[in-house]
N, C-alpha and C positions, 0 to 999 in steps of 0.2 A: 508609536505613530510613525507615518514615513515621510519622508522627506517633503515639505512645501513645494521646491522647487523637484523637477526631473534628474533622475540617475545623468552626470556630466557622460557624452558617446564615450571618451578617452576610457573611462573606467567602463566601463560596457565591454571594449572591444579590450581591453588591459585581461579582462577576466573572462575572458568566451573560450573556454576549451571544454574536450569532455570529461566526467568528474562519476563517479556514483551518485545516489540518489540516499546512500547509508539508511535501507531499512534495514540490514543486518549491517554487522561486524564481524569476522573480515566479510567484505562482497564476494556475493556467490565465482567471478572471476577467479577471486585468491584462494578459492579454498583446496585443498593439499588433495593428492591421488589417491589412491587407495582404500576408500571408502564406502563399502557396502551394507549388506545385509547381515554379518554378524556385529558388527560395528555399530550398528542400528539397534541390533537387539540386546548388546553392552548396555547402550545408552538407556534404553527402556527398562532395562533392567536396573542400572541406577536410580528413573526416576520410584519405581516400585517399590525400593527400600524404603521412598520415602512418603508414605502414607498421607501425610496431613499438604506436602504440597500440590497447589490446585492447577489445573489444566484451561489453555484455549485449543477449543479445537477451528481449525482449518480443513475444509471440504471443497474442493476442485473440481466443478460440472463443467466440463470444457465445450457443452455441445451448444449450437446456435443454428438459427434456422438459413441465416446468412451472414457472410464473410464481412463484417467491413471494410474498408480500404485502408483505414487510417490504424485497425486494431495490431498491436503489438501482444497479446495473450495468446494462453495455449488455448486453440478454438477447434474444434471437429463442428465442420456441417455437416447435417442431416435431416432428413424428412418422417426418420423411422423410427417409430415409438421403442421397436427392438433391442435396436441398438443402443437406448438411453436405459435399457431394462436390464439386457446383458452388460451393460458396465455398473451399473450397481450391485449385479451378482457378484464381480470381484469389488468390487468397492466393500462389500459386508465380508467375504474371504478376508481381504486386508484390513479388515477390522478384527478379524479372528484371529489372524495371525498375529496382528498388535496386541492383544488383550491377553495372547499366551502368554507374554512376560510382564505387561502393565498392568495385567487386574483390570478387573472389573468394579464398577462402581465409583470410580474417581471423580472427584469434584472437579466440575466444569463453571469453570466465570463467564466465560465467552466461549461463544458457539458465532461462525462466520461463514456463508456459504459464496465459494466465488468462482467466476466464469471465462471466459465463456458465455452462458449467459443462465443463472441457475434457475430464472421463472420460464426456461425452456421443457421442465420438466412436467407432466400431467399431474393432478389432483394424487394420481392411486399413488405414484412416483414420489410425491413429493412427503406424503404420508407413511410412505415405505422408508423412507430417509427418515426423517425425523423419529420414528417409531422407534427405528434399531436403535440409536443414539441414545434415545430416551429410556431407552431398556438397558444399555452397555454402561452409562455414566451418571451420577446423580449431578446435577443441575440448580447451583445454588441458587438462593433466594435472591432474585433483581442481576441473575446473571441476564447480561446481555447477550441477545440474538440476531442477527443481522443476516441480510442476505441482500445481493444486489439484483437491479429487477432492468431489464428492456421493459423501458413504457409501450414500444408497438404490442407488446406481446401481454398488455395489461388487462384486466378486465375487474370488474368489481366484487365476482365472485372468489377470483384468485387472491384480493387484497383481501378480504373477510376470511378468505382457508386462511392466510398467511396471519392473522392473527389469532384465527384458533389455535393454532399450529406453537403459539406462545413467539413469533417475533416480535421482539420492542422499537428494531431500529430498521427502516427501509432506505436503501440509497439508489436513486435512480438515475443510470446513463444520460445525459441529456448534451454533452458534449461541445452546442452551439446552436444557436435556435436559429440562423439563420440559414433562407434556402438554398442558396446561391453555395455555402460551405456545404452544407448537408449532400449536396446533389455529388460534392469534390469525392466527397468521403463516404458516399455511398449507403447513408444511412439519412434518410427523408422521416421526419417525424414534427409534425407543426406545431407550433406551441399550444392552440387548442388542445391534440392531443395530451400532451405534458399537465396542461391545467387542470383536466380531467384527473388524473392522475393524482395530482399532488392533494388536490379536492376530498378524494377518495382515502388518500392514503390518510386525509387530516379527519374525516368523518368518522375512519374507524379507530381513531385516539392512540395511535403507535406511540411509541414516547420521542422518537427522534426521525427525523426527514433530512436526510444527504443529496446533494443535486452533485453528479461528479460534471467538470468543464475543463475541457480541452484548449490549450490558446497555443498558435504556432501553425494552423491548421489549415490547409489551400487555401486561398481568395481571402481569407478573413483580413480586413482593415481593421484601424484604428474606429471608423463610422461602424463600422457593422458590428463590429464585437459590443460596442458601446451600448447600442441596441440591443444586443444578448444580454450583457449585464444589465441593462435596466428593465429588461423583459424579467431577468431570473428573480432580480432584488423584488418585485412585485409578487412573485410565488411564495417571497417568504418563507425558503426553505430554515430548518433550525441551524444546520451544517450546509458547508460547501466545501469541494476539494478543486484546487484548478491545477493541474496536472500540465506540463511544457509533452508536445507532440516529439515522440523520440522515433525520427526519418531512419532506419537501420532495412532499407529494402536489400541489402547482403542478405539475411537475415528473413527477412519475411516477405513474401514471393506478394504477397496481396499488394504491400507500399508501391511496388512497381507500377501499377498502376494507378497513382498518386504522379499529377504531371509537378514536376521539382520547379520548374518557375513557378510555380502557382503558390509555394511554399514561402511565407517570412520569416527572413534568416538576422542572424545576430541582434544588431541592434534594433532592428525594426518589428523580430519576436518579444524581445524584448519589453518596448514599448506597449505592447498589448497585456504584459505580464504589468508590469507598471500602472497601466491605466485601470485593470481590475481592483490590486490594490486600493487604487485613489478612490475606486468607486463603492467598491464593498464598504469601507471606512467611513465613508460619509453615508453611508445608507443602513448605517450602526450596527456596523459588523465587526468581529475583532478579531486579525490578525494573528493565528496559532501557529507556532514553529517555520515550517517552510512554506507548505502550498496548504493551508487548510484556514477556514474561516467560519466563527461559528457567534450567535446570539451572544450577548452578554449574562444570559440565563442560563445560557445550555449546559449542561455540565463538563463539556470536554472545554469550555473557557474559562470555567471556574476552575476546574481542574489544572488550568495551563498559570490561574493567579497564585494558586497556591502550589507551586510545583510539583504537582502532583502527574503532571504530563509525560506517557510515555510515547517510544517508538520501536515497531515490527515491522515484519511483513504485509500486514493486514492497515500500516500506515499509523497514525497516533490513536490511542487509545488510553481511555484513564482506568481500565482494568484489568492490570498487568498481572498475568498468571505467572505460575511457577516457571511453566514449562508447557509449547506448543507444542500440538500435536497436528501432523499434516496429515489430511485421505485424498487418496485419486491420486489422477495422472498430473504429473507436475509439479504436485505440492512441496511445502518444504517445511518441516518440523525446525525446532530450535528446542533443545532439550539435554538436560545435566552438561551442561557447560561445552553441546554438539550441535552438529547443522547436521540433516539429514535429507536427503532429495530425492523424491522418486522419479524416475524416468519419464518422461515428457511423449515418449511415441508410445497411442494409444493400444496398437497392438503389439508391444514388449512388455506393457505395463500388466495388459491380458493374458499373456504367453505365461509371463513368468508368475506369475496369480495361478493360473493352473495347476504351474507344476509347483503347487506350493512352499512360493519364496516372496519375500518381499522384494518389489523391484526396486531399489536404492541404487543408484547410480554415482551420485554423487554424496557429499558430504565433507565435516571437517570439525576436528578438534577442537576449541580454545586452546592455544597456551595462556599463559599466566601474562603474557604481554597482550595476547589479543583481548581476552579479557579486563583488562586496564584501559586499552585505548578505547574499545567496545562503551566502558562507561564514560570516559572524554566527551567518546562524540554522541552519542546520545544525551547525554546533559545539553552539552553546546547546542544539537537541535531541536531539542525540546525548549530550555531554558534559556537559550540566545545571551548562557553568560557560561563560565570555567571556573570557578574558584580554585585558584593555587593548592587548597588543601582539602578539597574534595577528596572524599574516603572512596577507593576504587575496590572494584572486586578482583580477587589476588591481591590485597593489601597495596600500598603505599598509598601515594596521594602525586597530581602532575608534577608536584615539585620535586617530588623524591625520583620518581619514574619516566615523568617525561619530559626531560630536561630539554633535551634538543629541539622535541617538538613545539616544544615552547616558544625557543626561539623563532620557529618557524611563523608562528602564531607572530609575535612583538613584529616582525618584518610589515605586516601589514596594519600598524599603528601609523607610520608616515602616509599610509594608502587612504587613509580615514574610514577601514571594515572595522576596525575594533581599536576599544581604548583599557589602558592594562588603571583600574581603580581601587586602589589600595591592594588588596590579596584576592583580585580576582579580574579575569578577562573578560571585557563587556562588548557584545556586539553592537554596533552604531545602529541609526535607523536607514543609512547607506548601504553598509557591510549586510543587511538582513537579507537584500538583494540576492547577496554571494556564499551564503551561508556553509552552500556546499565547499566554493572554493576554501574554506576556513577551516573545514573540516578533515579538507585533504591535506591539511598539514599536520595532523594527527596519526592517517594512514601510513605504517610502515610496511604494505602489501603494494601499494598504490603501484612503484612501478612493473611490479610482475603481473601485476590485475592488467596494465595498459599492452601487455605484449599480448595477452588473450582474449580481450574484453573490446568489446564498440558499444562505448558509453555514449548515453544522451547529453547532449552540452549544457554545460550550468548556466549558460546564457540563454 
């Protein structure tokens, strides 16, 4: 539960700097040079020895019909059915080229399609996707399927493909229902709309409904946001994810057009993050890891009782593969103990698709210490506790391995983020606030990640 009373401003403005977000270990920031395409197909290669473990796949449709203002994603607008056609050409290339060394037939747990915006794609398109996949991978029993959907771009027929299609889980954009924010951020969508939607989505019996919300976001008050939450809690989604708006117009030429007074900053973002809490809780929602809220039915709640809760790139999930697999422009694999990243510009991603290569640009190893801390702080953000003798991967346990960081952690017992409980470190219902900052005393990359990196502020 969280605090009765309001986070004290002192500790607000104590803990407001910028921090990762830890859906990997180390953050894409720290990860080491020299990482490409043979590197990539070492690592595939590794997974392939190993037969019986299972895969999540990761699909990257970056295209949208329109830009948002506020999006931070890798987005291609366009109007031309072509161009969403020609990139699936290499999109199934680089499934060829993956499958040289991964085999074919690999058990899939989870299948995630993300954007951009992926219900951007037509009926024949989206059938063409799913098709190859279903042909290249077998698809276990109650794996999960998700795909994220722009409600403008909804229709009823698209929700009935999409469960032929075998998705179980839909999660819909919806950001801030009200208009006044909508108009800041460039994306107008009326809650009628959304109702419709969710309506639909419940008529055709999916197993799970995601609402993603945005707080931090132009104009948005305290009054208005309040009004979004009690508008959202009435849709009675199964899941919610509330996401902090991360301002990096260096970075993304759209944000610039985002006017900066218009923006609530530190303590006053804050407070809008606060007040959803208070409100999701009473309106019998339950508070999962960092930014996620789900039924007390759902299984990603059940899942977080019985610590069975994990965390990726695709955000928490309670069914954790072996080994992800990235497609498309951008994406990012996590696989045999490797990070692997394709290139983000559309047409390098295509160039080098031709001249048959996989475009990997980036990447990174585990060592045996990143690997250790990797399990630290995924515990810590899934499970909002450390136990001392937690078995890590590469052997030891914190106590043996991460002595220092330990200390680091005790420092913020006087703070009241966490309190140390027999043989294990337990986060307060204060410190849940800060989670992130908790985590970055785990981080032994942290400060080389800050000489390259413009992180979103943990406040």
């Amino acid at each position: 539960m969280t605090p009765m009373m309001g986070i004290p401003g002192e500790m607000i403005r104590r803990h407001d700097r910028p921090g990762p977000r830890y859906t990997s270990y180390p953050t894409v920031p720290a990860w080491e040079g020299g990482f490409g395409e043979p590197e990539y197909r070492e690592a595939l290669r590794a997974v392939a020895a190993r037969p019986e473990d299972t895969l999540s796949l990761y699909v990257h449709l970056p295209f949208c019909a329109h830009k948002c203002l506020y999006c931070g994603c890798n987005a291609v607008v366009t109007s031309r059915a072509e161009v969403v056609d020609a990139y699936l050409d290499r999109l199934e290339r680089e499934l060829d080229l993956v499958l040289e060394d991964l085999g074919r037939n690999r058990t899939v747990v989870q299948l995630h399609l993300g954007g951009g915006t992926p219900n951007y794609l037509n009926q024949a398109q989206r059938h063409r996707l799913i098709n190859r996949l279903a042909r290249d991978f077998r698809f276990a029993d109650g794996a999960e399927r998700s795909i994220e959907l722009d409600p403008r771009l909804v229709d009823d027929d698209q929700i009935c493909d999409l469960k032929a299609l075998g998705f179980t889980r839909i999660s819909l954009g919806v950001q801030d229902l009200d208009p006044t924010v909508q108009a800041a951020i460039g994306r107008m969508q009326p809650v009628e709309l959304i109702q419709r939607v969710v309506w639909a989505v419940r008529d055709e019996g999916f197993d799970s409904l995601n609402l993603d919300l945005i707080y931090g976001l132009p104009r948005q008050s305290l009054a208005m946001f309040r009004h979004t939450l009690d508008l959202v809690l009435g849709l009675g989604p199964d899941r919610m994810a509330l996401f902090g708006y991360a301002h990096v117009p260096g970075l993304r030429a759209n944000q610039r057009l985002i006017r900066e007074e218009e923006l609530p900053m530190g303590e006053t973002k804050f407070r809008l993050f606060e007040l959803a809490v208070r409100t999701f809780e009473e309106g019998g929602y339950q508070w999962l890891g960092l930014d996620h809220f789900a039924k007390p039915g759902d299984e990603l709640a059940i899942a977080a009782a019985e610590r069975r809760l994990h965390r990726n790139f695709m955000g928490y999930t309670l069914r954790p593969a072996d080994h992800l697999i990235g497609l498309g422009a951008s994406s990012i694999g996590d696989l045999a103990h490797r990070f692997a990243g394709t290139d983000a510009k559309l047409g390098y991603y295509q160039r080098e698709l031709d001249n048959g290569k996989l475009p990997i640009t980036r990447g990174h190893r585990l060592s045996a210490d990143d690997r250790r801390r990797r399990t630290a702080i995924m515990h810590l953000m899934c499970n909002l506790e450390l136990p001392l003798d937690l078995p890590l991967d590469a052997g030891g346990t914190p106590r043996t391995h991460l002595a220092e960081s330990l200390e680091g952690l005790a420092q913020h017992i006087e703070g009241g983020l966490i309190t140390l409980e027999g043989d294990r470190y337990v986060v307060t219902p204060a410190g849940r606030y800060f989670l992130r900052n908790l985590c970055m005393e785990l981080d032994a990359h942290l400060a080389k990640s800050r000489e390259k990196a413009v992180f979103s502020r943990t406040v």
